[in-house]
N, C-alpha and C positions, 0 to 999 in steps of 0.2 A: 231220690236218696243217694249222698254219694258215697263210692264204694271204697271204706279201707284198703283192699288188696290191689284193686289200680289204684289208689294213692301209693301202698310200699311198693310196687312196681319202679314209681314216679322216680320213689326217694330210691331205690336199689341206685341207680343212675344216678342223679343228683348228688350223695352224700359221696361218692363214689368218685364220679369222674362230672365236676361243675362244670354248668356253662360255660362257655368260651367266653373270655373277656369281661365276665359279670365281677363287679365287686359291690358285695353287703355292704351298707353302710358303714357300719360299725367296728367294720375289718379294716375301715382307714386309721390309722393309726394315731390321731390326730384329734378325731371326732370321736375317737375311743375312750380317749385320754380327756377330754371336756366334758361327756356325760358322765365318768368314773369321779369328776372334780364335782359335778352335779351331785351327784348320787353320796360320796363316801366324803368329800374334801379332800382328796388324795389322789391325783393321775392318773398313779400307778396301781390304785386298789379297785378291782371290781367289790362292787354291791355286794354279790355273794359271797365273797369274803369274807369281807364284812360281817355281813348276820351271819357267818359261821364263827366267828372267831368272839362272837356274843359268848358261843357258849364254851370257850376253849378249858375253861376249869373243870367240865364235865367230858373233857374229850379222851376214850371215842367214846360217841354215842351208841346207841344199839347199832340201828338199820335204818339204812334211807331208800326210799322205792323214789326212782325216776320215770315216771309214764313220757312216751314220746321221745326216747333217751338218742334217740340216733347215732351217731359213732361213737361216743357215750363219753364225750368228753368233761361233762360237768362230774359224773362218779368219778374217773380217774385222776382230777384236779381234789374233789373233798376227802376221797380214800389217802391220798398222794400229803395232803396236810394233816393227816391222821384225826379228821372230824368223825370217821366214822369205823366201827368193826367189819360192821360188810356192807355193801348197797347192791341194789337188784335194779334193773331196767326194763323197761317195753317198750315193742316197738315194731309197726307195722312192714319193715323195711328190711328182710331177712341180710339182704346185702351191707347195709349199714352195721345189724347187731353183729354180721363176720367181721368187721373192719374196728366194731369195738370194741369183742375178744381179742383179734390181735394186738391191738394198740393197747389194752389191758395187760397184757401179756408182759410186754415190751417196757413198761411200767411199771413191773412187779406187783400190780395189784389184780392180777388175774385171778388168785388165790379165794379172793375176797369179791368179787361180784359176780355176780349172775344176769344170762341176758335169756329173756323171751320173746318169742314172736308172738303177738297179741295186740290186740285192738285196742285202744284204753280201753274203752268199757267194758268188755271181757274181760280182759285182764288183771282188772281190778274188782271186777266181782267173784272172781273165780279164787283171791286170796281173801278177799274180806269172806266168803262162804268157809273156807278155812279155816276162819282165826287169825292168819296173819294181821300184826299191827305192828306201825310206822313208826319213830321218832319225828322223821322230817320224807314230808311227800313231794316231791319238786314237779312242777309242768314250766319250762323253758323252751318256748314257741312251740307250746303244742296244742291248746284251747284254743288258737283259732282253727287248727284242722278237725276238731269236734265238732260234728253236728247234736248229739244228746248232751249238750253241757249240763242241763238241769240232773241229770244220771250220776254224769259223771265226777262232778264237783258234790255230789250228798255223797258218793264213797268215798270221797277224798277223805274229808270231817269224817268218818263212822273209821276210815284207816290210820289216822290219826290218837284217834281218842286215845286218851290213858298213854299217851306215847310220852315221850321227856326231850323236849320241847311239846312235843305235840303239835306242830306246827306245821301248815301246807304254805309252800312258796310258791307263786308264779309270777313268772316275768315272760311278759306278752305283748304282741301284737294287739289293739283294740280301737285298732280304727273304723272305717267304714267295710262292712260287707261286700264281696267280690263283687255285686251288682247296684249296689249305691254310690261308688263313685264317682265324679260331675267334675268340672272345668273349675268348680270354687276350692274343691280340693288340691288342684294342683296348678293354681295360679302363682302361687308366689316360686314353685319349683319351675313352672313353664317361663315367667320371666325371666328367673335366672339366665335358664337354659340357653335362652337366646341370645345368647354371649359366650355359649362352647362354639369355636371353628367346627367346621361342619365333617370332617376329616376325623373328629375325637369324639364323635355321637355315636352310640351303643343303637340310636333307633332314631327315627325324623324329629319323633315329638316325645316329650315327656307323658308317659301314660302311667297307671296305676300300675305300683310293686307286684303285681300277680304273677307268680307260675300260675298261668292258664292250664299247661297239661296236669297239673295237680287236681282233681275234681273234689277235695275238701280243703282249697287253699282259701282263707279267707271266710269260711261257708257263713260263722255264723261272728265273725270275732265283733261287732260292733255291740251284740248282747251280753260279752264278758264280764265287764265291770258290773251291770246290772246283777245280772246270776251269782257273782261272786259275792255280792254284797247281799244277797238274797237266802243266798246257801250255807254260805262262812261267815263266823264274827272275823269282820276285816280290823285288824290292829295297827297295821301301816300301808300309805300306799303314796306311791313313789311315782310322777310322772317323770319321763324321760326323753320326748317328744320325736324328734325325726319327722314332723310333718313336710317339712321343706326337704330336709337332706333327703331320706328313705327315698320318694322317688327322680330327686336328681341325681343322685352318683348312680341308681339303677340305669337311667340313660345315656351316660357315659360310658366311654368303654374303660376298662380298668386299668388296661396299660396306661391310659392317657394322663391318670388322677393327678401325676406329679410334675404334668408337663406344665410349665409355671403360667402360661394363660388359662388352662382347665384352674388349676391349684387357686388361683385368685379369684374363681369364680364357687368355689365351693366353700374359702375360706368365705367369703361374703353372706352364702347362706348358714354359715356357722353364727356370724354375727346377727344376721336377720330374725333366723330361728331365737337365739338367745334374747333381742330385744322382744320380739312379738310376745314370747311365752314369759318374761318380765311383766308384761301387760294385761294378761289374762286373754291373747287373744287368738289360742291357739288350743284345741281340746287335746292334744296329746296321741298322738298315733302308740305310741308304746307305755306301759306300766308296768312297775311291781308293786303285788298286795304279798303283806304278810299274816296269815288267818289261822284262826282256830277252829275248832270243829264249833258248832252250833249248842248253846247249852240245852239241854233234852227239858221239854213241857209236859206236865201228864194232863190230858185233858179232860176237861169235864167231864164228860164221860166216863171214862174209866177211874175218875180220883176216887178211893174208899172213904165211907164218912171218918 
């Protein structure tokens, strides 16, 4: 079983002070801007935006809970556009929630959110036991560090219910499980690869996105979609792939991204990625679903004549 508090260890460090020379996909700014055109029709608009600005005639909402919030930049971006009254976060990663009271602070939305140290599943059971309920419950890369997703996704919906939207968001990792992946996974990123000078490799070969020292990286994320669509009525869901990119810019090293023979071989996996998944031939390393709580069955059993 793996253990929360070495994972927030992990991330104390990690959200903290990054690997040297890693850059996240996503964080290229380039490949930022073509899923955002994917996703919204816009460059410059994230997703999230977006389905916030759905409900801007209701704006602010109540409350939004972030589980897995880590420096807690998605609350101080939706407080920051006046989506919401107040948002609360969690997060296994005490050094992270210090970094995102400060940067809350610094924001002026410090006022208005609250951080916990807590596990998801704890955390979330310890407010639904409460009474507390959601407007909007976000997980943003944090279902794949869940090992009880079937837990944690039935609180999601019961912290929802009766909320306005009432809506759980996640936008996820959901690919292969830390121990499922194979050479087919990363064939079209290893061909690339073999066209970065050897001088601009982050590692020899291209191997799977994993923080290894993480021990819930990955645990269970290939079951996601499944659970999700098991747990939640799913109303939208949004692939957004990275199956090429995710682990080729991982093997580069991040200074190098702009150095125009790297830069030519990444933009080429932008185009690859774009025709494959054009074609249906690529299952989508990342998603977002947008869900509702589960509507409630009385069962036979229990119905009155």
């Amino acid at each position: 079983m793996a253990d929360p508090e070495e994972s927030g260890r992990y991330w104390d460090v990690a959200n903290v002070q990054p690997r040297e020379d890693v850059r996240y996909w996503l964080a290229v700014l380039e490949i930022r801007r073509g899923v955002n055109a994917l996703l919204t029709g816009d460059p410059d608009k994230l997703f999230i935006q977006q389905f916030l600005e759905r409900f801007r005639d209701r704006w602010p909402l109540r409350k939004a809970l972030s589980v897995g919030c880590g420096a807690g930049e998605l609350e101080r971006g939706a407080l920051g556009l006046g989506a919401f009254e107040r948002a609360e976060g969690i997060d296994v990663s005490e050094g992270s929630l210090e970094l995102a009271r400060k940067l809350a602070d610094e924001a002026s939305v410090g006022d208005r959110v609250h951080y916990e140290k807590a596990a998801a599943l704890s955390g979330m059971r310890r407010r639904l036991e409460a009474g507390e309920r959601y407007d909007v419950l976000f997980f943003h890369g944090i279902l794949h560090h869940v090992e009880d997703l079937e837990g944690v996704l039935e609180c999601a919906g019961e912290l929802v219910r009766g909320g306005d939207p009432g809506l759980v968001y996640v936008d996820e990792y959901v690919g292969p499980s830390r121990n499922e992946w194979s050479e087919e996974h990363l064939g079209f990123a290893a061909g690339l690869f073999s066209r970065v000078p050897h001088e601009h490799r982050r590692t020899p070969h291209v191997w799977p996105p994993i923080a290894m020292d993480d021990p819930t990286e990955m645990i269970r994320s290939a079951e996601i979609p499944r659970l999700v669509r098991q747990h939640l009525d799913v109303v939208e869901e949004h692939p957004y792939y990275g199956d090429v990119l995710a682990p080729l810019v991982c093997a580069i090293r991040g200074s190098a991204l702009e150095v125009p023979e790297v830069r030519a071989v990444w933009r080429e996996a932008v185009e690859l990625e774009r025709h494959l998944a054009s074609r249906g031939l690529l299952e989508s390393l990342y998603r977002i679903f947008v869900a509702r709580p589960p509507v409630r069955t009385t069962s036979a059993a229990t119905r009155t004549p």
